[in-house]
ZADO-1210 file (C-alpha; in nm, 4 decimals, padded with zeros to 6 digits):
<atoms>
<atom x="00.5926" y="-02.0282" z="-01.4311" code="UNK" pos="1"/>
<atom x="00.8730" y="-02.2724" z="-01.5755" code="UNK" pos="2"/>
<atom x="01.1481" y="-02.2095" z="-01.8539" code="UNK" pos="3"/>
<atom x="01.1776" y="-02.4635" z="-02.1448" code="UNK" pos="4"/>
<atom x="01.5328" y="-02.6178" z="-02.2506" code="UNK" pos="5"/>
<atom x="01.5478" y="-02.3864" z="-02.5158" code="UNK" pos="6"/>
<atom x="01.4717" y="-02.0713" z="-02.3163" code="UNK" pos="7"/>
<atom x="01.0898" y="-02.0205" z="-02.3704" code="UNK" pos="8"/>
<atom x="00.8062" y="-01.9571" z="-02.1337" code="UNK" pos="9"/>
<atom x="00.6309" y="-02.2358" z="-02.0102" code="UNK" pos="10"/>
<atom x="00.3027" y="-02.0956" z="-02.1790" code="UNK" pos="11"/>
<atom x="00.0509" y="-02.3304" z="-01.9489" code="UNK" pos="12"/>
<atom x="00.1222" y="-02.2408" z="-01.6073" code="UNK" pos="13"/>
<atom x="-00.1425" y="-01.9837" z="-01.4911" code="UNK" pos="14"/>
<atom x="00.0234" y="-01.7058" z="-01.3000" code="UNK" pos="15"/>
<atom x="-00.2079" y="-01.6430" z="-00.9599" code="UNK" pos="16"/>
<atom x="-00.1363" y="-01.3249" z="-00.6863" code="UNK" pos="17"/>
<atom x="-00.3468" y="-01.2511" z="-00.4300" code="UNK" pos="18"/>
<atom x="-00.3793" y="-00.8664" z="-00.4296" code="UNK" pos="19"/>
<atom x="-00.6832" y="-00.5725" z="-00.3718" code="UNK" pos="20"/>
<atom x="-00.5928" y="-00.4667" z="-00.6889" code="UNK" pos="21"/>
<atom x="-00.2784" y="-00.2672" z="-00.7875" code="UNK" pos="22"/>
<atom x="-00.0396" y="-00.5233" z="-00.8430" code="UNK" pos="23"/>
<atom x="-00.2443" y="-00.7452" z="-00.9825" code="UNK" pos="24"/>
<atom x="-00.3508" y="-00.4887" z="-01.2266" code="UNK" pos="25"/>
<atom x="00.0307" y="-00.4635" z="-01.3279" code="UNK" pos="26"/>
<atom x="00.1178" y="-00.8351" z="-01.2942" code="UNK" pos="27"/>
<atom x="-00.1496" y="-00.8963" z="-01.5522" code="UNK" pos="28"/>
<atom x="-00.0461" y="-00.6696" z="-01.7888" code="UNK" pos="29"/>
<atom x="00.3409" y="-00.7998" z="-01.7616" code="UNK" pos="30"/>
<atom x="00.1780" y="-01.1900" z="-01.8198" code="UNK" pos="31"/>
<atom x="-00.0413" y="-01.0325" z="-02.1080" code="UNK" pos="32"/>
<atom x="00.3320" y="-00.9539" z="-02.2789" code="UNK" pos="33"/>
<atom x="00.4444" y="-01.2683" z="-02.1738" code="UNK" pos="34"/>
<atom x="00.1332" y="-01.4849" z="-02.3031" code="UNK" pos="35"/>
<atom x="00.0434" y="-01.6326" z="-01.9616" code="UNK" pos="36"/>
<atom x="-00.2880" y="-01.6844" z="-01.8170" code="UNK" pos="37"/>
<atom x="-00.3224" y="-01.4567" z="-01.4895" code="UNK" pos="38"/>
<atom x="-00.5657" y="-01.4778" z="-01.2080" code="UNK" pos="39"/>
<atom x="-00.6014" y="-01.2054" z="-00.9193" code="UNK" pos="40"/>
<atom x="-00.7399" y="-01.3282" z="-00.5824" code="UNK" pos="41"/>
<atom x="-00.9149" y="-01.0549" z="-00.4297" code="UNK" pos="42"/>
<atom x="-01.1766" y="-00.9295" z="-00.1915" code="UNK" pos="43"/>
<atom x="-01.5313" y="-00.8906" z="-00.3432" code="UNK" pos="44"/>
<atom x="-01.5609" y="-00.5303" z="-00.2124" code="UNK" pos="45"/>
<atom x="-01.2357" y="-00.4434" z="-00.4394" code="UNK" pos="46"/>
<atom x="-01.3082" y="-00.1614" z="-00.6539" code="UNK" pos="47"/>
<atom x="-01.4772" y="-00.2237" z="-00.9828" code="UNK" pos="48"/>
<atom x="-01.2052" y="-00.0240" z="-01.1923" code="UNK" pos="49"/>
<atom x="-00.9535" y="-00.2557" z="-01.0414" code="UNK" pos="50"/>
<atom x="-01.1226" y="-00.5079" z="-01.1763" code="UNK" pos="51"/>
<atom x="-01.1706" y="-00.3596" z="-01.5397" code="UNK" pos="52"/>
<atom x="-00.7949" y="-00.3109" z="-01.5581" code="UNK" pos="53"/>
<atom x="-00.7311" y="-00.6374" z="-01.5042" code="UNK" pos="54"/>
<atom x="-00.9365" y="-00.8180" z="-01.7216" code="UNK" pos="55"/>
<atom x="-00.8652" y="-00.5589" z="-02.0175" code="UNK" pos="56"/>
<atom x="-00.5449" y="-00.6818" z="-01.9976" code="UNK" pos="57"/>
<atom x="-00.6844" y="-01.0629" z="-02.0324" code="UNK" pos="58"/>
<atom x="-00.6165" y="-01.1776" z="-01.6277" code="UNK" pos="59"/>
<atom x="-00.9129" y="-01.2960" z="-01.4760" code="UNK" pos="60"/>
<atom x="-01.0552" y="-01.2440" z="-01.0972" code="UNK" pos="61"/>
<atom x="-01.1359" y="-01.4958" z="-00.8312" code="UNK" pos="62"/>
<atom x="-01.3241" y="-01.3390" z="-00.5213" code="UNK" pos="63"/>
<atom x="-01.3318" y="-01.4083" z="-00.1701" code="UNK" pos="64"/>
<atom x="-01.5634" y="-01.2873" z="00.0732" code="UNK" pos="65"/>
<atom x="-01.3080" y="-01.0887" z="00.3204" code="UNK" pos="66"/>
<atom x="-00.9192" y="-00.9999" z="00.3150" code="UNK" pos="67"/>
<atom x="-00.8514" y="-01.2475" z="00.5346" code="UNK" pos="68"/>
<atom x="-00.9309" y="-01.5193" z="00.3184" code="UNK" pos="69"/>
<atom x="-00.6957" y="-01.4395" z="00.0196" code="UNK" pos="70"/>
<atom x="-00.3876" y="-01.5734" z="00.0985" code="UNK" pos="71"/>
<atom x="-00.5298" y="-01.9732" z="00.1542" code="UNK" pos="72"/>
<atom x="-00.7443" y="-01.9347" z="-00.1565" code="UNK" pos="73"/>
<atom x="-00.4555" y="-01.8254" z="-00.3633" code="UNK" pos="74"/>
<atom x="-00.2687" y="-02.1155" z="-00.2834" code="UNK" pos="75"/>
<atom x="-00.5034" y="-02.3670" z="-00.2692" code="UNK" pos="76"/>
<atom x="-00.6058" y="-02.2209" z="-00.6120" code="UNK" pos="77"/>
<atom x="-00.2376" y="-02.2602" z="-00.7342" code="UNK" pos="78"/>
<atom x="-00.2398" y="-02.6318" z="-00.6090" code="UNK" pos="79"/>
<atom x="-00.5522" y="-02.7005" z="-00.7964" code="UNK" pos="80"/>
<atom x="-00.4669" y="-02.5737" z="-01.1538" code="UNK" pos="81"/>
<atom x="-00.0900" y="-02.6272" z="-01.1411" code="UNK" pos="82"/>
<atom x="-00.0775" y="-02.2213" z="-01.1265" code="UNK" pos="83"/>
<atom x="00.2266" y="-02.0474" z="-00.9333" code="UNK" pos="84"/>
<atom x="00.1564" y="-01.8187" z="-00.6481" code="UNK" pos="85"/>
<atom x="00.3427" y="-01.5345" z="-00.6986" code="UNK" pos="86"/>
<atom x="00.2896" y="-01.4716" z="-00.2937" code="UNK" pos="87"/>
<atom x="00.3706" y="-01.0438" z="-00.3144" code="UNK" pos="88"/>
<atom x="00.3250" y="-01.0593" z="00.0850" code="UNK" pos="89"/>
<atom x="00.5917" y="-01.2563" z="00.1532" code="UNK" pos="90"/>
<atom x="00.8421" y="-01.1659" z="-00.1203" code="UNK" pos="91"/>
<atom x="00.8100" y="-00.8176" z="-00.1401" code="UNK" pos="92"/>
<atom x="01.0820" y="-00.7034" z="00.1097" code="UNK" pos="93"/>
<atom x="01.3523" y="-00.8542" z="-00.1175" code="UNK" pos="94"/>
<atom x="01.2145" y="-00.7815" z="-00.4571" code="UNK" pos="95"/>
<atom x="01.4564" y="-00.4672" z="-00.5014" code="UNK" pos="96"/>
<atom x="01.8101" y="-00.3729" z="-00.3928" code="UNK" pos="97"/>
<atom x="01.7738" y="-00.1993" z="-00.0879" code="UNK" pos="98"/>
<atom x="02.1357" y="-00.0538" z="-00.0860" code="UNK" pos="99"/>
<atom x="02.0546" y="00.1770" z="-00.4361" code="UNK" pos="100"/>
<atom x="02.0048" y="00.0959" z="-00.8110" code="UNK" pos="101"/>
<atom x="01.7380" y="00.3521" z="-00.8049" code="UNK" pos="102"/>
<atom x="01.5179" y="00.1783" z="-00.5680" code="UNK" pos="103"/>
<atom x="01.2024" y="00.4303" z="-00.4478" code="UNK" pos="104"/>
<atom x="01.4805" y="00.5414" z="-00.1534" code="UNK" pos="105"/>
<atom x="01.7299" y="00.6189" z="-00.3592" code="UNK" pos="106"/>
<atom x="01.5316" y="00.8233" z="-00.5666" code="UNK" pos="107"/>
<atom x="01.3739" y="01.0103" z="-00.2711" code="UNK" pos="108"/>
<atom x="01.7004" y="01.1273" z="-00.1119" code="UNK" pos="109"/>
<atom x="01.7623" y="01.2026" z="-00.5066" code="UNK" pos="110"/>
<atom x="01.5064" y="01.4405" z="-00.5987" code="UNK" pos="111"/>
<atom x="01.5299" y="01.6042" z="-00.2186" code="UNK" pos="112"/>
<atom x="01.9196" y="01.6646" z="-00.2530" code="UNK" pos="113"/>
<atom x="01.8587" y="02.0490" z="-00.4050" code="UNK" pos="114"/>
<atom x="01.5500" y="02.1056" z="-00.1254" code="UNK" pos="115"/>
<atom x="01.6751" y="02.3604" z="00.1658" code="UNK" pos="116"/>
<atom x="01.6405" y="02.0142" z="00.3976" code="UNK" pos="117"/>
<atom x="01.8155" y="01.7560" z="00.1737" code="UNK" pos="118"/>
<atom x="01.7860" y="01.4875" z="00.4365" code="UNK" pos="119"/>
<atom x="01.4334" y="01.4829" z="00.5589" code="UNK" pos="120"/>
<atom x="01.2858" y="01.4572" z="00.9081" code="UNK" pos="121"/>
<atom x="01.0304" y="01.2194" z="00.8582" code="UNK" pos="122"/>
<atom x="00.9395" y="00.9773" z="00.5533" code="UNK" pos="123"/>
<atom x="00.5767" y="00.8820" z="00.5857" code="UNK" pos="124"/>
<atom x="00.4991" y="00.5568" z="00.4364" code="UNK" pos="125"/>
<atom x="00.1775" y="00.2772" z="00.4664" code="UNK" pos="126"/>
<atom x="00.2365" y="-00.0615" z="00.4778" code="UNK" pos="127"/>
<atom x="00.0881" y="-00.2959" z="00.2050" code="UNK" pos="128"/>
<atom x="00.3135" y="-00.5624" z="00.1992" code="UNK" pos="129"/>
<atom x="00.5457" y="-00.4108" z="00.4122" code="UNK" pos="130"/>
<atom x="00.8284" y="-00.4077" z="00.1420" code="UNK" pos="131"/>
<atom x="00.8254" y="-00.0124" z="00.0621" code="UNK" pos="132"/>
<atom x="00.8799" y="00.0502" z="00.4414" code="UNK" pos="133"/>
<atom x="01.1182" y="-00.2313" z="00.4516" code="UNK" pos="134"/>
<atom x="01.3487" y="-00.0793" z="00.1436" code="UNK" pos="135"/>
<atom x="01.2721" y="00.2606" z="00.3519" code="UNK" pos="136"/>
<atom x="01.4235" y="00.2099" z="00.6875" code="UNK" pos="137"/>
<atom x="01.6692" y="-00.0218" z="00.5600" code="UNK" pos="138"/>
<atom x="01.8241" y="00.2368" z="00.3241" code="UNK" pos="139"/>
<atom x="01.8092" y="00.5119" z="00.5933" code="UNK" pos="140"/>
<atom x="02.0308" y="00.2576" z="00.8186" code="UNK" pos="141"/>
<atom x="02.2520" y="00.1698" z="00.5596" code="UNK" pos="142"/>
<atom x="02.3837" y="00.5366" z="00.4791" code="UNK" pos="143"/>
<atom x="02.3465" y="00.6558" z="00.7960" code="UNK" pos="144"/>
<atom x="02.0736" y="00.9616" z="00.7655" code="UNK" pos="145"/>
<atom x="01.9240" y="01.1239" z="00.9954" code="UNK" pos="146"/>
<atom x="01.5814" y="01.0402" z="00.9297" code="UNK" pos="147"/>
<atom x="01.2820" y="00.9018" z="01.1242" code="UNK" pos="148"/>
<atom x="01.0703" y="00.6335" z="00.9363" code="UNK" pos="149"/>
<atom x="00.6866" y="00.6517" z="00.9964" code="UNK" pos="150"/>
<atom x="00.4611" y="00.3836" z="00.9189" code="UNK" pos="151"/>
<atom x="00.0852" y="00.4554" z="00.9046" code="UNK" pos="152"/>
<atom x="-00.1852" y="00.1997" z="00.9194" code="UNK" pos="153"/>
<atom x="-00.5652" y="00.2549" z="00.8712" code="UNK" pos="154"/>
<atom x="-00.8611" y="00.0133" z="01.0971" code="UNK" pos="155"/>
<atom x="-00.8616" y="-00.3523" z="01.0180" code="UNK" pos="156"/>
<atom x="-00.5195" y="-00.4017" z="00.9740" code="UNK" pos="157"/>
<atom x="-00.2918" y="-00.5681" z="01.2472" code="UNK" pos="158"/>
<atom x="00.0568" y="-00.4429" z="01.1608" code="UNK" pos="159"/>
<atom x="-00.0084" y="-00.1303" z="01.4102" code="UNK" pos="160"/>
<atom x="-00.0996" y="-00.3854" z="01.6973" code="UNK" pos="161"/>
<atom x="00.1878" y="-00.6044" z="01.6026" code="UNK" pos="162"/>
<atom x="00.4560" y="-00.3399" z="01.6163" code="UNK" pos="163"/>
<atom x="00.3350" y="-00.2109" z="02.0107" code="UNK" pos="164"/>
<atom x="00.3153" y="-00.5623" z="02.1410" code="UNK" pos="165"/>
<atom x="00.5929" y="-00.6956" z="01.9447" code="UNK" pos="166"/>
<atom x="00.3900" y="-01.0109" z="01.8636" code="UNK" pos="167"/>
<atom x="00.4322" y="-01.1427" z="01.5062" code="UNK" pos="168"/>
<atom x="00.1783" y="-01.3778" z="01.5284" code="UNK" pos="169"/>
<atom x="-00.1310" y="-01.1285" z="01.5344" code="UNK" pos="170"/>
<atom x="-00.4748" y="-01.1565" z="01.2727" code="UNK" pos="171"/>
<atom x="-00.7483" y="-01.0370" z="01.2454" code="UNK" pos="172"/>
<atom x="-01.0859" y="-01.1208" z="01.0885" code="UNK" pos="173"/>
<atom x="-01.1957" y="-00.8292" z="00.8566" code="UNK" pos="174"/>
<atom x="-01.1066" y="-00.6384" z="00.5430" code="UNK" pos="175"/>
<atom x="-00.9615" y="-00.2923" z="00.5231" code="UNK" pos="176"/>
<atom x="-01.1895" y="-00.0227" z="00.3526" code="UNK" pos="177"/>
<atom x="-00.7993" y="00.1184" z="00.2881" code="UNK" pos="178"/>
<atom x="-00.7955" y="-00.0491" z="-00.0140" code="UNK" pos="179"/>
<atom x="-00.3888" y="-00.1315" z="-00.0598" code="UNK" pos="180"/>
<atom x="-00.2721" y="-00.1187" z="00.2340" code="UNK" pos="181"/>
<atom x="-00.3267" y="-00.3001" z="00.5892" code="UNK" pos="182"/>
<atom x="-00.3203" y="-00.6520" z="00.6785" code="UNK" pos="183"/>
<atom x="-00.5520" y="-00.9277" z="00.8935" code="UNK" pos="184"/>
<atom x="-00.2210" y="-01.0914" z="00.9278" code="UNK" pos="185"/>
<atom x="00.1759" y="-00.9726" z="00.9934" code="UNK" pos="186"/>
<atom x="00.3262" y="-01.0532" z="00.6569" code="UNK" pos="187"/>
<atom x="00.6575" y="-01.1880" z="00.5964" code="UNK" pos="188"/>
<atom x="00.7772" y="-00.8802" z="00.4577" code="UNK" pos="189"/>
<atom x="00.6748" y="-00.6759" z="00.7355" code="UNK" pos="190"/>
<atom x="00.9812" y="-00.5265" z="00.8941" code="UNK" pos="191"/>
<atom x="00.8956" y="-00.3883" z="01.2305" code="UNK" pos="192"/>
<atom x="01.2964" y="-00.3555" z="01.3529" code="UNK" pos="193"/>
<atom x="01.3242" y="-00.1056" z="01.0668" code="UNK" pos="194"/>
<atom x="01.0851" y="00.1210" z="01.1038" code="UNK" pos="195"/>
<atom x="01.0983" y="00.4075" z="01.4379" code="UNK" pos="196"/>
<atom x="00.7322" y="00.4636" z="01.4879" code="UNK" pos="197"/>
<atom x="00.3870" y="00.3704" z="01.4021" code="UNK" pos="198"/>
<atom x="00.0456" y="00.5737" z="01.3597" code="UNK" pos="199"/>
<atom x="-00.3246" y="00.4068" z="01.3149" code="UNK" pos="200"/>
<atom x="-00.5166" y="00.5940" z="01.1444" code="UNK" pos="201"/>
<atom x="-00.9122" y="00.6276" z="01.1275" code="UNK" pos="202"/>
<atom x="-01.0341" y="00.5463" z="00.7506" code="UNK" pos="203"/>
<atom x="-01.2730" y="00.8584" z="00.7908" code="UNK" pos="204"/>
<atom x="-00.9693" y="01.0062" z="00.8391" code="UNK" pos="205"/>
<atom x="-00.7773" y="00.8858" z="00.5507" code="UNK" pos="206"/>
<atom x="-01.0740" y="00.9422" z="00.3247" code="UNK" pos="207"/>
<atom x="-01.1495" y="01.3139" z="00.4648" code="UNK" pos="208"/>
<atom x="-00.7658" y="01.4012" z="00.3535" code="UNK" pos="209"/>
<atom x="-00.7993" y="01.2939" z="-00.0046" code="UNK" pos="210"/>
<atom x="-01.1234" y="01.5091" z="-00.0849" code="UNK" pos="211"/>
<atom x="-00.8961" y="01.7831" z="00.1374" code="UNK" pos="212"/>
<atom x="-00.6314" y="01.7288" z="-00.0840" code="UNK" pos="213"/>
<atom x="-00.8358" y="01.7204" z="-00.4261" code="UNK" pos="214"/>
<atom x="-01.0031" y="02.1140" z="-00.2864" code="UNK" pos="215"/>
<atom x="-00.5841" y="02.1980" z="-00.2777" code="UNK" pos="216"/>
<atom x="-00.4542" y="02.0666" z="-00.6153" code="UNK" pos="217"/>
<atom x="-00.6995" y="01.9865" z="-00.7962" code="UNK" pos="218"/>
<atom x="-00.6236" y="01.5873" z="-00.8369" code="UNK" pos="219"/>
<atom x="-00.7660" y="01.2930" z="-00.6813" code="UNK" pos="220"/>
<atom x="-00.5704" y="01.0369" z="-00.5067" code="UNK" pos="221"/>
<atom x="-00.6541" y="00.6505" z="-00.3674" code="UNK" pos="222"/>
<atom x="-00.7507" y="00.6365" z="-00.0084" code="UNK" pos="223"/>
<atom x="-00.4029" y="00.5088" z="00.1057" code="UNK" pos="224"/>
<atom x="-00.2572" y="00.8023" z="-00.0146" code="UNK" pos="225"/>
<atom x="-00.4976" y="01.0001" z="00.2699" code="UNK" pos="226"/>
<atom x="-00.3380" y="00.7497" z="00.5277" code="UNK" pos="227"/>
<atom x="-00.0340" y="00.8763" z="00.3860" code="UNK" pos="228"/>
<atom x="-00.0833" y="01.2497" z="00.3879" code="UNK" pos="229"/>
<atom x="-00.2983" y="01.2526" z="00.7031" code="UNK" pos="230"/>
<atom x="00.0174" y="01.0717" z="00.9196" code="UNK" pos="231"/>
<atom x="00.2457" y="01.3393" z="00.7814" code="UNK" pos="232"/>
<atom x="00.0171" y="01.6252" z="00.8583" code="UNK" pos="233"/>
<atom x="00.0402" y="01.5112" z="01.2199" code="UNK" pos="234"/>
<atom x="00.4207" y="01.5082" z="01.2014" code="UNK" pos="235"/>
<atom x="00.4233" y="01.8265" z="01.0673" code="UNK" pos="236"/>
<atom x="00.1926" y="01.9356" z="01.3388" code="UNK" pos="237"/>
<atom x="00.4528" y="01.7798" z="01.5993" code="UNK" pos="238"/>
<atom x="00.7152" y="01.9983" z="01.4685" code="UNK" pos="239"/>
<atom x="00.5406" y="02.2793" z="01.4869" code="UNK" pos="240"/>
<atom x="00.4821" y="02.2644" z="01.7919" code="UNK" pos="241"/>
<atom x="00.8268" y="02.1419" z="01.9383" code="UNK" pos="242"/>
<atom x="00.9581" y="02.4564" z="01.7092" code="UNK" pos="243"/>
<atom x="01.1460" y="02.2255" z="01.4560" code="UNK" pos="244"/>
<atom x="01.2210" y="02.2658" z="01.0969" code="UNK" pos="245"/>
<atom x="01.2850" y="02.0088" z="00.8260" code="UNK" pos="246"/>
<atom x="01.1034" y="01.8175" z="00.5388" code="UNK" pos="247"/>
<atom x="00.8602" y="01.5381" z="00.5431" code="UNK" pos="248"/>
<atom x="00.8168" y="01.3004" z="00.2489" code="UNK" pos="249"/>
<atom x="00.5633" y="01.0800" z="00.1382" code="UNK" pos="250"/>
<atom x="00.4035" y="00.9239" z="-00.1836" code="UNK" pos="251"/>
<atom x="00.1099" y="00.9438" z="-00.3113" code="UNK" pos="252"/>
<atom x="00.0152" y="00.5607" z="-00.4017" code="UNK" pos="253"/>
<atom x="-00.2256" y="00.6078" z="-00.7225" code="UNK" pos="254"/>
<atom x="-00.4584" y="00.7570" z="-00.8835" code="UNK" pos="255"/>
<atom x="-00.8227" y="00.8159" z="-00.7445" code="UNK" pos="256"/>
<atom x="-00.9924" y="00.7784" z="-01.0705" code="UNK" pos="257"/>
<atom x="-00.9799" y="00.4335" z="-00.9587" code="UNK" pos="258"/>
<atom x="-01.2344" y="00.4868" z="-00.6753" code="UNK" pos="259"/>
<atom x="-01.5021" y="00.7511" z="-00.8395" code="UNK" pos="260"/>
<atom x="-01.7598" y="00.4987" z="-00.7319" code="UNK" pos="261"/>
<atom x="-01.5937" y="00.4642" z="-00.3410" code="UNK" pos="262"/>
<atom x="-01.4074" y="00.7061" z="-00.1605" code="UNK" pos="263"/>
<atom x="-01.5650" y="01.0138" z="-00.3875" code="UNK" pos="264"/>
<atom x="-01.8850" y="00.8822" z="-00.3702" code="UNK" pos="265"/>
<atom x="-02.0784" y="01.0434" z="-00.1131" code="UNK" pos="266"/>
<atom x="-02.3347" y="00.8017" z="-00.0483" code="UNK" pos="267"/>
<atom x="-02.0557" y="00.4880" z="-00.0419" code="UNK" pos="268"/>
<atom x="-01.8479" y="00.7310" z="00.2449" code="UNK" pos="269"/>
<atom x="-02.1868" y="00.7566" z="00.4068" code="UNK" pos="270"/>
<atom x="-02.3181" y="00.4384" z="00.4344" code="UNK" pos="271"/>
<atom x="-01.9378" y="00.2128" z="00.4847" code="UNK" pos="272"/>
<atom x="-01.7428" y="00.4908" z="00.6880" code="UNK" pos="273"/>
<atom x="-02.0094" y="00.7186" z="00.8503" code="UNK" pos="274"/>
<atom x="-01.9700" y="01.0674" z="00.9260" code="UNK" pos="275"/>
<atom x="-01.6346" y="01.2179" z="00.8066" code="UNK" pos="276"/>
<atom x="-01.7219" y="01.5784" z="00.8862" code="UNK" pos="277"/>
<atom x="-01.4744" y="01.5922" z="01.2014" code="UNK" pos="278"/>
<atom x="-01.1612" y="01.5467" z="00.9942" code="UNK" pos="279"/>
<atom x="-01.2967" y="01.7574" z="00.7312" code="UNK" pos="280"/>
<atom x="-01.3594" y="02.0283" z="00.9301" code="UNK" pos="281"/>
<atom x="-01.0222" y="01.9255" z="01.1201" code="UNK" pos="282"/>
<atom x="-00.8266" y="01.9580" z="00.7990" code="UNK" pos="283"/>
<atom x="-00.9931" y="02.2724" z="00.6943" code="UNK" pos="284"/>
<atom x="-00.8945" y="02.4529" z="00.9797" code="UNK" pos="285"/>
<atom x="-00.5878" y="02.4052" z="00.9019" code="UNK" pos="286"/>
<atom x="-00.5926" y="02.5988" z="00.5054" code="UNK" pos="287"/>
</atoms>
């Protein structure tokens, strides 16, 4: 995207991001405003209402067959049209003001300053791009809290393998049923020194902790939200245990309306992730 002499929009440059969805669905409604053509590189298997969001707001989809794949596409794709590559995976980690200015940190240790443990324990976060967990555990260093950073990563993704072995050069060669989150590659804004411990955890797993979670409250929630909420379960099972008390934070990514025809599909669960019953019956002893 280029700016004219006089200030205007360069109107023919076709904005391009390769996402699984969620920030594509926003970039294409911020290029709709802007009157730019918008195309989202994603994995076939994204899911469908993705894919409706974007193109009611005019962007159009270009598939791939596998995760893996989207990052090359998107920029040959770019270099073929003229397009720019808005490249989320390797900008993400600077996008915001780490220090403040009401960055998702910020507002956390905000909204937890009246809680009987202001300053949490644990925050419990997935990595996408790796620039959440990256504004996270910087902003925990920079004012000093007491406060462990957690990042959770479901099956197919390498950030989990990369933090252990301390290689940054790790992929892999399949997409994550995790739609959001998870890597076959370390990104760029992947901050491993930041972050004080990692958890993999099982997409049957993640998935068995959303339809959990929906029996509790009464709302649905994406799958990466179940990575979420099942890593912070286990923390608060830890502190249990070790007779500890504090809070544990973490977010709940979006909304699971978005995945009526996945994750809360019985016969999709069945036939892509197998038998869930374990964790379900794991997280209903625990109600």
């Amino acid at each position: 995207m280029s700016c004219l002499g006089d200030g205007r929009i360069d109107q023919t440059t076709t904005v391009i991001e390769a996402s699984s969805g969620s920030t594509a669905v926003s970039e294409a409604y911020f290029a709709q405003m802007l009157g730019l053509p918008f195309v989202a590189v994603m994995p076939r298997s994204t899911a469908q209402s993705k894919i409706d969001m974007i193109e009611l707001y005019r962007g159009q989809t270009h598939f791939v067959d596998s995760a893996p794949e989207m990052h090359d596409a998107a920029v040959k794709l770019s270099a073929d049209t003229g397009g720019y590559f808005m490249d989320q995976f390797t900008y993400a980690e600077r996008a915001t003001d780490w220090r403040g200015n009401n960055n998702i940190a910020e507002s956390i240790f905000s909204q937890m300053a009246q809680e009987p443990f202001p300053v949490p324990h644990t925050l419990v976060m997935s990595a996408g791009t790796g620039g959440t967990s990256a504004t996270l555990g910087r902003y925990i260093r920079y004012k000093g809290h007491d406060t462990r950073l957690m990042v959770v990563d479901p099956e197919n993704s390498v950030f989990y393998d990369s933090y252990m072995t301390r290689d940054p050069h790790l992929t892999g060669t399949h997409s994550n049923r995790i739609e959001g989150i998870g890597r076959p590659r370390v990104e760029k804004s992947f901050q491993p020194g930041v972050i004080d411990r990692m958890m993999q955890v099982p997409d049957g797993a993640s998935v068995a902790t959303i339809l959990w979670l929906e029996k509790l409250i009464g709302r649905k929630a994406g799958g990466s939200t179940g990575t979420n909420l099942w890593g912070a379960l286990q923390v608060a099972g830890e502190m249990v245990r070790d007779g500890q008390q504090g809070s544990i934070v973490t977010l709940m990514c979006d909304s699971g309306e978005r995945y009526l025809h996945t994750y809360y599909d019985p016969a999709w669960v069945s036939r892509v992730l197998g038998d869930i019953s374990p964790w379900s019956e794991r997280l209903e002893s625990w109600l």
